[in-house]
PABA-35261 format. One record per residue: x negated, y negated, z negated of N, C-alpha, C in turn. Coordinates in steps of 0.001 Angstrom, whole numbers, always signed. Example, Ala and Ser with C-alpha at 12.3 -4.5 7.8 and 13.67 -1.06 7.14 Angstrom:
REM PABA-35261
+---------+---------+---------+---------+---------+---------+---------+---------+---------+
!     n_x !     n_y !     n_z !    ca_x !    ca_y !    ca_z !     c_x !     c_y !     c_z !
+---------+---------+---------+---------+---------+---------+---------+---------+---------+
!  -13190 !   +5690 !   -7800 !  -12300 !   +4500 !   -7800 !  -13200 !   +3300 !   -7800 !
!  -12850 !   +2250 !   -7080 !  -13670 !   +1060 !   -7140 !  -12900 !     -30 !   -7870 !
+---------+---------+---------+---------+---------+---------+---------+---------+---------+
***
This chain:
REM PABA-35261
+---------+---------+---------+---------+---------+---------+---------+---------+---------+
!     n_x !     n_y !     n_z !    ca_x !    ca_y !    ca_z !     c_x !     c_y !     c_z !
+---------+---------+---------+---------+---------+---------+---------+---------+---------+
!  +11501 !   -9213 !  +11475 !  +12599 !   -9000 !  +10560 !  +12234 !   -7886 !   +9580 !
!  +12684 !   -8349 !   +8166 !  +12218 !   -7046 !   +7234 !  +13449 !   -5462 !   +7000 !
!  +13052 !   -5052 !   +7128 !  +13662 !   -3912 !   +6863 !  +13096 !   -2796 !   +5732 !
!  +14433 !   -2230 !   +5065 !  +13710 !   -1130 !   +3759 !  +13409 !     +19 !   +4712 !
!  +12375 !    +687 !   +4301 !  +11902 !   +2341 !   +4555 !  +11415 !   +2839 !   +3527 !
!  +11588 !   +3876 !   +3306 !  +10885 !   +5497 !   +3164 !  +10215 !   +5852 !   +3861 !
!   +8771 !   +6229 !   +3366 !   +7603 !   +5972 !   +3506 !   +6615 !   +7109 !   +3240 !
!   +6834 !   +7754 !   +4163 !   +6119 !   +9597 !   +3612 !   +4584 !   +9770 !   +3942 !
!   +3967 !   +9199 !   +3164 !   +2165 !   +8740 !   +3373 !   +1404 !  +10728 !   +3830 !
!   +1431 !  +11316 !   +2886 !   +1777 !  +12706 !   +2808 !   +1731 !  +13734 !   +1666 !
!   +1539 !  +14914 !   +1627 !   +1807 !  +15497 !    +868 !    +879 !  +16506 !    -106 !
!   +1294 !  +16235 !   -1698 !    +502 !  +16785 !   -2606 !   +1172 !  +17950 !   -3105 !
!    +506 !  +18833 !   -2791 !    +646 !  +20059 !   -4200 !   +2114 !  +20758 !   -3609 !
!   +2145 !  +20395 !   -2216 !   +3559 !  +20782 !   -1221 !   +4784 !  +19966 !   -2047 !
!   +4273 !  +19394 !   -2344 !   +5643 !  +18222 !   -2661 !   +5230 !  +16634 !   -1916 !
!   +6262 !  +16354 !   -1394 !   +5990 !  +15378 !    -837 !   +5698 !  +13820 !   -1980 !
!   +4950 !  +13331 !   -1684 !   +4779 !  +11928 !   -2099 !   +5366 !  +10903 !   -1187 !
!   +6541 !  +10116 !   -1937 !   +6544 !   +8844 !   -1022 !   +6606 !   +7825 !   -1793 !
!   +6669 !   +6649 !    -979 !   +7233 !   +5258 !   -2103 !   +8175 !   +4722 !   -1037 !
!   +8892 !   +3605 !   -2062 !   +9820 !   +2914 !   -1144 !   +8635 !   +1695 !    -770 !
!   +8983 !   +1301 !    +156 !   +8115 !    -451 !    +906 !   +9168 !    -369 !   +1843 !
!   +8432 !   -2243 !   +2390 !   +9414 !   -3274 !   +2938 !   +7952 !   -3127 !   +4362 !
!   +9157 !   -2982 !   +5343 !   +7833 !   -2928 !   +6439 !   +8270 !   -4249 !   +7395 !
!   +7605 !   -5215 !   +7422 !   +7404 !   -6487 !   +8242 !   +6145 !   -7187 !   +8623 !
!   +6406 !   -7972 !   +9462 !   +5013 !   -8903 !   +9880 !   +4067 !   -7577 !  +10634 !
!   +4682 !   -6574 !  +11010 !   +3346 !   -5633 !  +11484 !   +2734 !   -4791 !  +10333 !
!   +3157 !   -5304 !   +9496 !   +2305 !   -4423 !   +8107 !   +3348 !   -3947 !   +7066 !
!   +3036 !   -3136 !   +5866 !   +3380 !   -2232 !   +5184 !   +3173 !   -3090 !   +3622 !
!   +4483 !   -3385 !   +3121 !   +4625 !   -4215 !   +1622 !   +5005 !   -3277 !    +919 !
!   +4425 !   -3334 !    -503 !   +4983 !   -2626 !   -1864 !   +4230 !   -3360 !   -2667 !
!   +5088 !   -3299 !   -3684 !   +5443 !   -3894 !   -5497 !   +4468 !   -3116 !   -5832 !
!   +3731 !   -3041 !   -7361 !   +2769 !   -2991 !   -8289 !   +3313 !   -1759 !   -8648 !
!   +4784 !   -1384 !   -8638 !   +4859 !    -146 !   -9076 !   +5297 !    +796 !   -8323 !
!   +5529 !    +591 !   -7039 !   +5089 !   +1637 !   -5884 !   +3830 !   +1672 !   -5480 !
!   +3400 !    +711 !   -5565 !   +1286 !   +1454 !   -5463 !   +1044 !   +2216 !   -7056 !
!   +2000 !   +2157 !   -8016 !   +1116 !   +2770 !   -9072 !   +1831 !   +4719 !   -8485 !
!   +2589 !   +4557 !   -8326 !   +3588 !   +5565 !   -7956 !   +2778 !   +6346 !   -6910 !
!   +2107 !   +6090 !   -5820 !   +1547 !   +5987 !   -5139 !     -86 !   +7463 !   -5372 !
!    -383 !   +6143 !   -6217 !   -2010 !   +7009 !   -6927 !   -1422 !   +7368 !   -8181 !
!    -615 !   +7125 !   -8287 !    -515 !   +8609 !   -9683 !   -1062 !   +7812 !  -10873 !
!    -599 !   +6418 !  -10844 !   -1106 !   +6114 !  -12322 !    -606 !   +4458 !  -12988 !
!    -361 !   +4352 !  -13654 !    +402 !   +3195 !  -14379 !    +281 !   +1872 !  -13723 !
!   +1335 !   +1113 !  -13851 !   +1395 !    -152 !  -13336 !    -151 !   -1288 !  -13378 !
!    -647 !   -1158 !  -15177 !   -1907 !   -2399 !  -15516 !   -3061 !   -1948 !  -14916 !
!   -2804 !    -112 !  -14353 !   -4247 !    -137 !  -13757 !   -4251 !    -747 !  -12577 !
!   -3169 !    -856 !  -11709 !   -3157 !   -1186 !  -10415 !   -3200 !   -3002 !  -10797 !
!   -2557 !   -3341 !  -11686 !   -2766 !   -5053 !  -11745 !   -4155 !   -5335 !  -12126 !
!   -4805 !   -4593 !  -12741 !   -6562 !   -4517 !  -12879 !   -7070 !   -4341 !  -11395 !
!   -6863 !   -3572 !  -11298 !   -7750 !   -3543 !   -9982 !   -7127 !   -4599 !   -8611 !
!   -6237 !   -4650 !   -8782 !   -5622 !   -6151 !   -7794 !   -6621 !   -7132 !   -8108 !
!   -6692 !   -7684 !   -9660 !   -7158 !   -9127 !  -10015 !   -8553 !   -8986 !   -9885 !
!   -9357 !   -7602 !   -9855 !  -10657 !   -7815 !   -9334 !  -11252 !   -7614 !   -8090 !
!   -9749 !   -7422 !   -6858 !   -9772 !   -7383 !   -5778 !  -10040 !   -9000 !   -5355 !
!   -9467 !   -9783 !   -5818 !   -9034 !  -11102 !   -5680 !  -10059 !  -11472 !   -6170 !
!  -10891 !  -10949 !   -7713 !  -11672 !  -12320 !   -7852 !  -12815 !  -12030 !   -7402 !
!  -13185 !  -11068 !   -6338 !  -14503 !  -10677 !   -5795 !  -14250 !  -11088 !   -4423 !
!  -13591 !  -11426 !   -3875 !  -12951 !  -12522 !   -2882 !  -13281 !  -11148 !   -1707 !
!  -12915 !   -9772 !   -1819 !  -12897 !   -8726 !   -1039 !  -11654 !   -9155 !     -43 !
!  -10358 !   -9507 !    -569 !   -9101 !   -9748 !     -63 !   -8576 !  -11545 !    -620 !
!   -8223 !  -12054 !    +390 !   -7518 !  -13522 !    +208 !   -5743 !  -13191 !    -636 !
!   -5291 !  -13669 !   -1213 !   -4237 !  -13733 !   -2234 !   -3519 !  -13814 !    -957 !
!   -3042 !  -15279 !    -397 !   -2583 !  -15702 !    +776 !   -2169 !  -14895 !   +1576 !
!   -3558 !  -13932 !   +1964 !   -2993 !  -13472 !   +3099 !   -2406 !  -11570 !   +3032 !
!   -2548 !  -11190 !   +1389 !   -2244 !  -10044 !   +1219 !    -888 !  -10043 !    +218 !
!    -398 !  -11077 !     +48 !    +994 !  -11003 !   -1428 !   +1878 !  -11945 !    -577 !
!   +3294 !  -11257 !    -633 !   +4477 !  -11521 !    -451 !   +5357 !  -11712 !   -1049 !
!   +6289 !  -13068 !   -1191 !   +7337 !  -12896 !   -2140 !   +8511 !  -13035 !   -1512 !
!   +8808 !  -11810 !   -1841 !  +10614 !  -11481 !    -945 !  +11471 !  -11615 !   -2321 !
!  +12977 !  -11912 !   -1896 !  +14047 !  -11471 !   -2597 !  +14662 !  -10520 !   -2194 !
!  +14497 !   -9616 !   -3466 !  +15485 !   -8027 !   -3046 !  +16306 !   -8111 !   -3835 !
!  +17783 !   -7743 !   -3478 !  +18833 !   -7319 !   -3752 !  +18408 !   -6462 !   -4619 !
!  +19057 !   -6217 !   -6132 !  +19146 !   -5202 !   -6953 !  +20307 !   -4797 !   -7413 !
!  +20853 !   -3248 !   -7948 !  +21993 !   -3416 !   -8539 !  +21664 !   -3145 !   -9835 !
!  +22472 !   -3966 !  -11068 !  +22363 !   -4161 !  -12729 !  +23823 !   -3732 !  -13003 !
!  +24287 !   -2415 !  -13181 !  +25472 !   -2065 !  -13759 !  +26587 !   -2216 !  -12542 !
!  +27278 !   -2845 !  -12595 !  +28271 !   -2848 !  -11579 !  +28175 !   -4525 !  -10030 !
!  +26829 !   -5476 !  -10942 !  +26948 !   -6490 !  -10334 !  +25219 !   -5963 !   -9286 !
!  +25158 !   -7197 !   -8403 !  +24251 !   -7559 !   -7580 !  +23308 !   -8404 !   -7997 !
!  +22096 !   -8203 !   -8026 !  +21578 !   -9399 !   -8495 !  +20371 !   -9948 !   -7727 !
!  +19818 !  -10590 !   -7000 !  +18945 !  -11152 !   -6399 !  +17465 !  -11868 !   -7042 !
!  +16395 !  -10573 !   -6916 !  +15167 !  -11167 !   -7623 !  +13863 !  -11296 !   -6748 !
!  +13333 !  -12510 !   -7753 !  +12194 !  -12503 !   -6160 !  +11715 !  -11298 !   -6850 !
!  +10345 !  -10604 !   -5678 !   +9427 !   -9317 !   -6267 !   +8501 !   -9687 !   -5597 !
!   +7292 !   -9364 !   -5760 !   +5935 !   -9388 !   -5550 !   +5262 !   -8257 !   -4712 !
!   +5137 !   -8619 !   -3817 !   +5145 !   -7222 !   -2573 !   +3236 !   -7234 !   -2550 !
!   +2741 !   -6332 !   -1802 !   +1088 !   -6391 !   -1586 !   +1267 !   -5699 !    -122 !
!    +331 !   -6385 !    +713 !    +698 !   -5458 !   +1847 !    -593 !   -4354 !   +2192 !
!    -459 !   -3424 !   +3216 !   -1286 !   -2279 !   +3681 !   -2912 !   -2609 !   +2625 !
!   -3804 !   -3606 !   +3721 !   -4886 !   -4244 !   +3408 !   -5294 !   -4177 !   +1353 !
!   -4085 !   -4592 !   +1193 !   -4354 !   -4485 !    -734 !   -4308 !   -3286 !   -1070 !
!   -3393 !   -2187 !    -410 !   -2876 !   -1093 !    -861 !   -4138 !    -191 !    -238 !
!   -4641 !     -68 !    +529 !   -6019 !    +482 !    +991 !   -7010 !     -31 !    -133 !
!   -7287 !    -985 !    -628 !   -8512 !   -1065 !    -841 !   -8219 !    -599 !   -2589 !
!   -7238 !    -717 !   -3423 !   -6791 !    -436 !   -4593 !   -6945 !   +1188 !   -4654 !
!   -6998 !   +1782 !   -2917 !   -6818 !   +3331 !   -3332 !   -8024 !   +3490 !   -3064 !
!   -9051 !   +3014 !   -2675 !  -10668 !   +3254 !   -2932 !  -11297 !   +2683 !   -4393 !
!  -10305 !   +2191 !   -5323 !  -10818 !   +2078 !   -6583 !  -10251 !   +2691 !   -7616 !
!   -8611 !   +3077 !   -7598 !   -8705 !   +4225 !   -8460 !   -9349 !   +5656 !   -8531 !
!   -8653 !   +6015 !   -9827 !   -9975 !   +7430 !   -9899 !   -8199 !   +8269 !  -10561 !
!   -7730 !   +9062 !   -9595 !   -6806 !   +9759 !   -9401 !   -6601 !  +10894 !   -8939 !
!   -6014 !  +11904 !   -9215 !   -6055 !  +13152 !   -7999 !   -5382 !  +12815 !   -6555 !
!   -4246 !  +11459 !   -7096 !   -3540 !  +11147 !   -5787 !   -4191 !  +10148 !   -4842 !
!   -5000 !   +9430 !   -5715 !   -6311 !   +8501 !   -4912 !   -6992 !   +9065 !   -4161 !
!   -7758 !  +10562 !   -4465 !   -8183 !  +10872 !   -4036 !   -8105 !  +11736 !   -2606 !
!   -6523 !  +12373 !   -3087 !   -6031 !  +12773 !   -1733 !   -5737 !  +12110 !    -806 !
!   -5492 !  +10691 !   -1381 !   -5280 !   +9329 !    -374 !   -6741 !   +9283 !    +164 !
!   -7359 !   +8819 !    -112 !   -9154 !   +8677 !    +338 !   -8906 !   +9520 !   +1461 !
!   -9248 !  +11069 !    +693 !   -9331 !  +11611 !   +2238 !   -8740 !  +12067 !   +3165 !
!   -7504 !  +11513 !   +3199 !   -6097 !  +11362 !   +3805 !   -6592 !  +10313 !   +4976 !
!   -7061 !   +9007 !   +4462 !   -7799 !   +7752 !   +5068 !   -8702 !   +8080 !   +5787 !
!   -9894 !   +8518 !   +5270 !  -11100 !   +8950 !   +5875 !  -10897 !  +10293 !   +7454 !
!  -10059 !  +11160 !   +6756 !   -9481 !  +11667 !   +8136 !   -9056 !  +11427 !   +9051 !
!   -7726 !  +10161 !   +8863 !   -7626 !   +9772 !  +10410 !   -8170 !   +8780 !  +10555 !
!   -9186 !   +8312 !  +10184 !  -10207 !   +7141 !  +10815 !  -11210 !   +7987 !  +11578 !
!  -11174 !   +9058 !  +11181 !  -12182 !   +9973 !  +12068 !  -11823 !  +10579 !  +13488 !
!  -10521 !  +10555 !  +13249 !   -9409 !  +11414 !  +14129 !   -9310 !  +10154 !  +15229 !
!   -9316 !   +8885 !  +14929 !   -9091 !   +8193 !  +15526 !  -10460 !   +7774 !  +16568 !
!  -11806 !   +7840 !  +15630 !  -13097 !   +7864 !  +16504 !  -13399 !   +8691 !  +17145 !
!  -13255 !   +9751 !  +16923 !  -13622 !  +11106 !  +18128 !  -12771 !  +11220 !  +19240 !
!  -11299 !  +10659 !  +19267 !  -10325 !  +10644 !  +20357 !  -10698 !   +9525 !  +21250 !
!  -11302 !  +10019 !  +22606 !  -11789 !   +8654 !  +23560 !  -10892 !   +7509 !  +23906 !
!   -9209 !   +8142 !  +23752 !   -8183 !   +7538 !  +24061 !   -7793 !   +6246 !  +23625 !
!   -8160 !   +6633 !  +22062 !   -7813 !   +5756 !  +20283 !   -9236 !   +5059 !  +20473 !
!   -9953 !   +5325 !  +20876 !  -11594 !   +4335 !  +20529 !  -10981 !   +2792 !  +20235 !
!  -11442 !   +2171 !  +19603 !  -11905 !   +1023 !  +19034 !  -13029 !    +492 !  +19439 !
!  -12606 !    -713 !  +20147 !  -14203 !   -1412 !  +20600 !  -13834 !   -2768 !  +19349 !
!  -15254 !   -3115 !  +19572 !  -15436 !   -4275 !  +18102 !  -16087 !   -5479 !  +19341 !
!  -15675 !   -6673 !  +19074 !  -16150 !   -7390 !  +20202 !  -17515 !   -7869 !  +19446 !
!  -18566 !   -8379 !  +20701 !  -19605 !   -8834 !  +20291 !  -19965 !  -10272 !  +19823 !
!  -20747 !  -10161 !  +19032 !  -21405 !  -11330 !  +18109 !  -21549 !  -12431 !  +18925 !
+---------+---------+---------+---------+---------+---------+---------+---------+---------+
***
């Protein structure tokens, strides 16, 4: 079942960074302009770097884009639009291709607890064999 959250990835410059996303299926959805929100930089860079995510066949379309209908409010009425969600998988690999101060704090935001996660015997990750 989908549900809205607030989404506190962490924090720049002692101000917090968040975005809004839709968290379902196990994974983490946001729109083109909460990932731009995100890295700190305009909507066409993030649709650039999506469409050459896709056409370098790094990520399947299929299995990384969602189309939900969200409730919006327009003045006093309700209005129901589809939106174009990207989940975790897109949103990781878009923040290893911008060139941002917030990309970058993302990077090694990433790179830290992937490390945090290998040195803890608890968290290990086994990879099954070939």
């Amino acid at each position: 079942m989908t549900k809205e959250a607030k989404f506190l990835l962490y924090k720049l410059d002692n101000s917090p960074v968040s975005v809004d996303v839709l968290i379902s299926d196990e994974t983490i959805w946001a729109t083109q302009k909460s990932i731009a929100d995100l890295f700190g930089v305009g909507i066409p860079a993030i649709n650039k770097h999506l469409s050459n995510i896709y056409e370098s066949k790094e990520l399947d379309r299929n299995r990384t884009i969602s189309k939900m209908e969200i409730v919006q409010k327009e003045g006093t009425r309700s209005v129901t639009r589809e939106t174009t969600f990207y989940n975790l998988d897109a949103i990781i690999s878009v923040g290893y291709r911008v060139n941002s101060l917030q990309a970058t704090r993302f990077r090694q935001w990433a790179t830290k607890t992937l490390k945090e996660y290998m040195i803890k015997p608890e968290l290990c990750i086994s990879f099954p064999k070939p």
